[in-house]
C-alpha positions as CSV (number, residue, x, y, z in Angstrom):
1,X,45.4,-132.6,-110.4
2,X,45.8,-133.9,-106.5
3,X,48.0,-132.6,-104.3
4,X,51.3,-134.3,-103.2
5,X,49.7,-136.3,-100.7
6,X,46.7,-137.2,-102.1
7,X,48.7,-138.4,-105.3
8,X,49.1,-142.1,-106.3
9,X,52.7,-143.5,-105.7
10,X,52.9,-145.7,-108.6
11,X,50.8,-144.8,-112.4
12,X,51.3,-147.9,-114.7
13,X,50.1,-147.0,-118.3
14,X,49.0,-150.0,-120.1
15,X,47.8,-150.2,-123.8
16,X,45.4,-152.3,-125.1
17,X,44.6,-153.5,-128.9
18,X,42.1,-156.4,-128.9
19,X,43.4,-158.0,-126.0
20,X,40.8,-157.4,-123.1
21,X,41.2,-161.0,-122.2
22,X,44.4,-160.6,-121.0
23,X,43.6,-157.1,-118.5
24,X,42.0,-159.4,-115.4
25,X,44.9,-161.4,-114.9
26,X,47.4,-158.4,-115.7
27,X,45.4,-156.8,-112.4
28,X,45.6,-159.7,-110.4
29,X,49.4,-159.9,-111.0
30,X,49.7,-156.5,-110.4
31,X,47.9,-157.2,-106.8
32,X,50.5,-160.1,-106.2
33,X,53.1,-158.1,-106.7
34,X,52.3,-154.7,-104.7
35,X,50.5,-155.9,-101.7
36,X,54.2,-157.4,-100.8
37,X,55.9,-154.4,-102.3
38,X,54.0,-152.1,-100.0
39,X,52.7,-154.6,-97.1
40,X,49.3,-154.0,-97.6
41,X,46.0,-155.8,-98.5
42,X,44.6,-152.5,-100.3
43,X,46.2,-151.0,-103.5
44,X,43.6,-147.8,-103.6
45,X,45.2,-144.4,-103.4
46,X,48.9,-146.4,-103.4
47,X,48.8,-147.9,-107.3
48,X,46.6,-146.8,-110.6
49,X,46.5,-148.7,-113.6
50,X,45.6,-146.7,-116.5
51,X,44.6,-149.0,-119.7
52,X,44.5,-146.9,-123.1
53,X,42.1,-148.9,-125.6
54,X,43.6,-148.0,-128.6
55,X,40.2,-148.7,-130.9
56,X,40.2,-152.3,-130.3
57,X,37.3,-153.9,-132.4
58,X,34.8,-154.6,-129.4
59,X,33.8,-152.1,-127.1
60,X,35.3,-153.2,-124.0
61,X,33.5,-150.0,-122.0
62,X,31.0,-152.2,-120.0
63,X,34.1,-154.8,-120.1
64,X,36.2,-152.2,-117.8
65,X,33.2,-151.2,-116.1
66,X,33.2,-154.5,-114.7
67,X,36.6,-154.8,-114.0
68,X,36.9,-151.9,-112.0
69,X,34.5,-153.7,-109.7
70,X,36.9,-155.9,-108.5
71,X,40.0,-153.6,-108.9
72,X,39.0,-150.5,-107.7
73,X,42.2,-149.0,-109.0
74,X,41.7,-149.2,-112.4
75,X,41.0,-146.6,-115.1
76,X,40.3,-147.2,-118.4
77,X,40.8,-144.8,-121.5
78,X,38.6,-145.6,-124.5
79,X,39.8,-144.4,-128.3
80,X,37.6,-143.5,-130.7
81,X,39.8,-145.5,-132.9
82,X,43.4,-147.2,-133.6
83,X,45.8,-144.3,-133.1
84,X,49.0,-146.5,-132.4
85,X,50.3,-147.6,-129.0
86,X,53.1,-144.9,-128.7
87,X,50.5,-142.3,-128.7
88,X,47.8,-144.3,-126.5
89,X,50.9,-144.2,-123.8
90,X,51.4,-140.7,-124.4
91,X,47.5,-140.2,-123.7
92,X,47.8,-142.4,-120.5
93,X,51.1,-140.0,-119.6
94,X,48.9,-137.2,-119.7
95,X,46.0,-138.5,-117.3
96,X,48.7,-140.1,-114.8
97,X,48.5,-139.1,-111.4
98,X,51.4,-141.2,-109.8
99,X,54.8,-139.7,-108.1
100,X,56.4,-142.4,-110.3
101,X,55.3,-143.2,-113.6
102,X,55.6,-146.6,-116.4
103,X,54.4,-148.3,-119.0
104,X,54.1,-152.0,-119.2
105,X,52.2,-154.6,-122.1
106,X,49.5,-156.2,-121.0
107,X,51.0,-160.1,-122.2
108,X,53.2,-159.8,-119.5
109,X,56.5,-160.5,-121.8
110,X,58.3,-157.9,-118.8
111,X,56.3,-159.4,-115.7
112,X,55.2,-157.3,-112.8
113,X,57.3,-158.3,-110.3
114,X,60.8,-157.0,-112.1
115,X,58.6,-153.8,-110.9
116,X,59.9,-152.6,-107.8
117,X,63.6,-153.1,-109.4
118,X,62.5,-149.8,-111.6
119,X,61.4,-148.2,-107.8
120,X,64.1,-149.0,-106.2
121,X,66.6,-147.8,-108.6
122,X,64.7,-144.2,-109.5
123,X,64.4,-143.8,-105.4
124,X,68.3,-143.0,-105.2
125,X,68.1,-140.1,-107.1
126,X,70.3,-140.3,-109.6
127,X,68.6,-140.9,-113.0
128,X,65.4,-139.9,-114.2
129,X,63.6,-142.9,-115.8
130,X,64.8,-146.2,-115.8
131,X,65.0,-149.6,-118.6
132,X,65.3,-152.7,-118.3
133,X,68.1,-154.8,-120.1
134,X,66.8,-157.8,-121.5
135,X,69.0,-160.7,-121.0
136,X,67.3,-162.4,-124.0
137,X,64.4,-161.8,-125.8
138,X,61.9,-164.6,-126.3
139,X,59.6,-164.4,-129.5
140,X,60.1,-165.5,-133.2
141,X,63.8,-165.4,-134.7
142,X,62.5,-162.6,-137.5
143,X,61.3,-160.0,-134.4
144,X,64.5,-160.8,-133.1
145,X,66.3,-159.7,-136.1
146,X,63.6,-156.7,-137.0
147,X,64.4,-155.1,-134.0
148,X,68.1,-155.6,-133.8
149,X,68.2,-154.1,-137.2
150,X,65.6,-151.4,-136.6
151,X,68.0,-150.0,-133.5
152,X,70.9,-150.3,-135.8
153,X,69.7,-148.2,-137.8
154,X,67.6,-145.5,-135.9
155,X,71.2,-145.5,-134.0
156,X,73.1,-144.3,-137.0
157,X,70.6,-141.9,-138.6
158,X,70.0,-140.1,-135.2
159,X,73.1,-140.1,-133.6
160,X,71.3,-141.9,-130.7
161,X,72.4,-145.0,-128.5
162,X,69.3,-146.6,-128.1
163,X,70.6,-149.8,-126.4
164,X,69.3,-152.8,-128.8
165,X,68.2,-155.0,-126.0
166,X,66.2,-152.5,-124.4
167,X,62.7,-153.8,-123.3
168,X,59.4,-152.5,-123.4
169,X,59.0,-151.5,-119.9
170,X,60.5,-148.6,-118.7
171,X,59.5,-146.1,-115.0
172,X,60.2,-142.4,-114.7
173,X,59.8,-139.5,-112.3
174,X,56.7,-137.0,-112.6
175,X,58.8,-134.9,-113.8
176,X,59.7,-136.8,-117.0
177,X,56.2,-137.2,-117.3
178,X,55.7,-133.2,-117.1
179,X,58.1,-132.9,-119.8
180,X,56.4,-135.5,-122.4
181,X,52.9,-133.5,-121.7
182,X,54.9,-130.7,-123.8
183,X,54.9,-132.6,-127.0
184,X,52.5,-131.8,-129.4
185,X,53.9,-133.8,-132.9
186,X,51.4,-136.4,-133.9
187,X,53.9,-138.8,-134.8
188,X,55.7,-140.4,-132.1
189,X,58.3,-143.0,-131.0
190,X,58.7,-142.4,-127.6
191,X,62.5,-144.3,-127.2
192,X,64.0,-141.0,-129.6
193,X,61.5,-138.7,-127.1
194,X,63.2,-139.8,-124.3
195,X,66.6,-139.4,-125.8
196,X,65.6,-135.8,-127.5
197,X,64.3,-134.6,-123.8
198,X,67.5,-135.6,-122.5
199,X,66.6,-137.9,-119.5
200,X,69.1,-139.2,-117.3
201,X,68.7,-143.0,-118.3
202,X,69.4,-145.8,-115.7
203,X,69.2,-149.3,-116.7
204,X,68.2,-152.6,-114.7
205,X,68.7,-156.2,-115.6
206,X,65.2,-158.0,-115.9
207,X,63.8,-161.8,-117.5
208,X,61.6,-161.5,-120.9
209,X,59.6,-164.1,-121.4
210,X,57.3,-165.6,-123.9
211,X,54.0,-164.0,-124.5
212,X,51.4,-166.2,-122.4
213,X,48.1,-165.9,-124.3
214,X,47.0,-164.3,-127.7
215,X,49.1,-163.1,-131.4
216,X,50.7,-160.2,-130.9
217,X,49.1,-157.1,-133.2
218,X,52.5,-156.2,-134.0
219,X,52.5,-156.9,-137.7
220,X,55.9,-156.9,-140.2
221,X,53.8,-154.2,-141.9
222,X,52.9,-152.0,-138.9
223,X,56.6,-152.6,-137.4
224,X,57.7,-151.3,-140.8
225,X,55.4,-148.3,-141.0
226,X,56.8,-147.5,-137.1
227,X,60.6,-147.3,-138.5
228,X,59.7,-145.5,-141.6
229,X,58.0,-142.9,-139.4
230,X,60.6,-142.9,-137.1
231,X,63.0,-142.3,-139.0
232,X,62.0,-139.6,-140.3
233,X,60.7,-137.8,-137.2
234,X,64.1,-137.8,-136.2
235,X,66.5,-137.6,-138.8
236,X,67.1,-136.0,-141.8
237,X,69.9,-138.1,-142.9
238,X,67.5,-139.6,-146.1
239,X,67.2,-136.2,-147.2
240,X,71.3,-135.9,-147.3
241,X,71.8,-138.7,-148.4
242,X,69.8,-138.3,-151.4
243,X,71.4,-135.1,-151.9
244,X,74.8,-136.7,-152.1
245,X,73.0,-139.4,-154.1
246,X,72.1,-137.0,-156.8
247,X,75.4,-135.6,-156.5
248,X,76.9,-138.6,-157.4
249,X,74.8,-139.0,-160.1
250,X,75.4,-136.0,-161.4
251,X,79.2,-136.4,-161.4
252,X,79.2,-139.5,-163.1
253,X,77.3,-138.0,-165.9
254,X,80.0,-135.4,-165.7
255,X,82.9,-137.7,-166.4
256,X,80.8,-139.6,-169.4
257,X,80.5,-136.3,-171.1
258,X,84.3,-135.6,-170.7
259,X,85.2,-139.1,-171.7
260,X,83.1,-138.9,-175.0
261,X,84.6,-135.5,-175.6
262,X,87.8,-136.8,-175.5
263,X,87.1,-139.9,-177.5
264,X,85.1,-137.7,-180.0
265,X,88.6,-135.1,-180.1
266,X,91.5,-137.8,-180.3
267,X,89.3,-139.8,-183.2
268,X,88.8,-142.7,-181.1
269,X,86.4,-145.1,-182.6
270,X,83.4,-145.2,-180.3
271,X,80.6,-147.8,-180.8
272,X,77.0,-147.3,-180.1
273,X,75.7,-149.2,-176.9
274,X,71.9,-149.7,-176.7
275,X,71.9,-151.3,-173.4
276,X,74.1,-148.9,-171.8
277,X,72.3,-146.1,-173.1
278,X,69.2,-148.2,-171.5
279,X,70.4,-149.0,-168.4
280,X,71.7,-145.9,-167.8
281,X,67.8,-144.4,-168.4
282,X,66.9,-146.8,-166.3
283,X,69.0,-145.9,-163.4
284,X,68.2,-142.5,-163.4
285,X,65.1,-142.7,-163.8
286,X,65.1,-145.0,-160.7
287,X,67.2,-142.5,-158.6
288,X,64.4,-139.7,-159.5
289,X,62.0,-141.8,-158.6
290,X,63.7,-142.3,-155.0
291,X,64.3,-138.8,-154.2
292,X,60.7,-137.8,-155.1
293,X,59.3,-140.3,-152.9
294,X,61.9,-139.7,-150.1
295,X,61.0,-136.1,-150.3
296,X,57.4,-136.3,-150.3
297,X,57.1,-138.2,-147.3
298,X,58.8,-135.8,-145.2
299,X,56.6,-133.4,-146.7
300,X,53.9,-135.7,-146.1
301,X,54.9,-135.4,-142.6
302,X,54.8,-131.5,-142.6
303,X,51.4,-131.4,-143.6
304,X,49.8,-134.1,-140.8
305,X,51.8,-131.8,-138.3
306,X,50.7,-128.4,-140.3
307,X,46.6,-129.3,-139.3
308,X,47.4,-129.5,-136.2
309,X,44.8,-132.1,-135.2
310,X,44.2,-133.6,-132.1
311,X,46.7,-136.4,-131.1
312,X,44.0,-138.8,-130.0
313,X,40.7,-138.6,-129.5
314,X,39.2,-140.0,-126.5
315,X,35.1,-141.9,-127.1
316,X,34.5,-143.3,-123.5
317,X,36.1,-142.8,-119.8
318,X,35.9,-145.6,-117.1
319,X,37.1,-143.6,-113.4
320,X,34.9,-143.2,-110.6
């Protein structure tokens, strides 16, 4: 690790799935906006970009090689395969050098020169990592309504206030940064992290705009698979509410067993009825099913964390 002085002012964390294409002009923006920021012509030793290739299908090793040619402050992480982009930014926290630390998407939805916004407002001291507050997000109606729904949610299971309009980009302190290096859980969602480590949150107004080349990798399946997970890495409301589901269930079948008592006592005439008897099988057996499966993947969950494997695993280095 360098020294104080010696240290980078500004680590950007960037992670890449496929999208090499877009990592030139994400430099050259980054150049646009800094040499003003810092009124310079030379970024080295000031600014370090850290790309994360999270197992993208080409290997882009020669690719970064090349880059870092023409931007000398460039480093470039290579995955042995797709480990998800919360953990790739948790690998580029740990290599980060910088006395102020972010992450940013390389599509440039949250562009560069909001930047020095996030600076200016973690310079007064006050807070401990910064947001910015989208004052509308661009993109398809249906990610629009996945994400409104997925903070909703995540909100009332954990407790949280996750703000829903939150963007991507966010800048912290080295300190924050020491903090996350203390994490060791495999699954991650780095939002609840930064929530569960208790940083003092500070917020900044900023543009989002539409996504200038490529398809985003963020499928309805994998955004599904990230709630599901995060869910349950940080609540354990499914588990009570199955609990009080069962419950439920239990004291409904209660009350049936009373009623036909007292029907069978008091010589009421009681008719058989096959599809109650059916759906009420049915039902249970559906309820069963639900808790099993609930419950198994939080113990599915145990056991990842239980092998204690390595978070990622790093194929290839681009530095010096």
């Amino acid at each position: 690790m360098k020294t104080e002085s010696d240290r980078p002012q500004l680590s950007i964390i960037v992670p890449i799935f496929n999208d090499f294409e877009l990592a030139n002009h994400f430099c050259s923006e980054v150049v646009s906006t800094f040499e003003k920021y810092f009124q310079t012509y030379s970024l080295l030793g000031l600014v370090e970009i850290i790309f994360v290739d999270d197992g993208s299908l080409e290997d882009n090793f020669d690719a970064f090689s090349r880059l870092k040619l023409d931007y000398p402050f460039i480093r470039a992480i290579l995955f042995s395969r797709n480990f998800g982009q919360h953990i790739a930014i948790s690998c580029g926290y740990e290599h980060a050098e910088g006395q102020y630390v972010g992450m940013m998407n390389v599509d440039l939805q949250e562009k560069t020169d909001e930047i020095p916004k996030y600076l200016d407002r973690l310079k007064k001291g006050d807070c401990d990592i910064v947001y910015g507050m989208r004052r509308e997000r661009s993109g398809a109606i249906s990610e629009k309504i996945s994400s409104w729904v997925f903070y909703l949610v995540f909100n009332f299971l954990t407790g949280y206030k996750t703000p829903r309009n939150v963007g991507t980009m966010r800048f912290m302190t080295s300190e924050c940064v020491s903090r996350f290096r203390m994490l060791s859980e495999r699954s991650r969602h780095l939002p609840g992290l930064e929530q569960w480590l208790g940083f003092r949150p500070a917020y900044v107004e900023i543009e989002h705009h539409e996504r200038e080349e490529g398809v985003s990798s963020y499928t309805f399946y994998r955004r599904l698979k990230m709630a599901i997970e995060t869910v349950i890495g940080f609540s354990d409301f499914p588990l009570k509410l199955i609990t009080l589901v069962g419950l439920a269930t239990a004291g409904a079948g209660f009350i049936s067993v009373v009623s036909l008592a007292v029907a069978r006592f008091t010589m009421l005439e009681t008719l058989p009825g096959y599809l109650t008897t059916i759906s009420t099988i049915i039902l249970l057996s559906g309820v069963q099913i639900v808790v099993v499966g609930v419950s198994a993947l939080y113990i599915g969950r145990i056991v990842v964390e239980a092998q204690g494997r390595p978070v990622w695993v790093i194929r290839k280095i681009v530095d010096n």
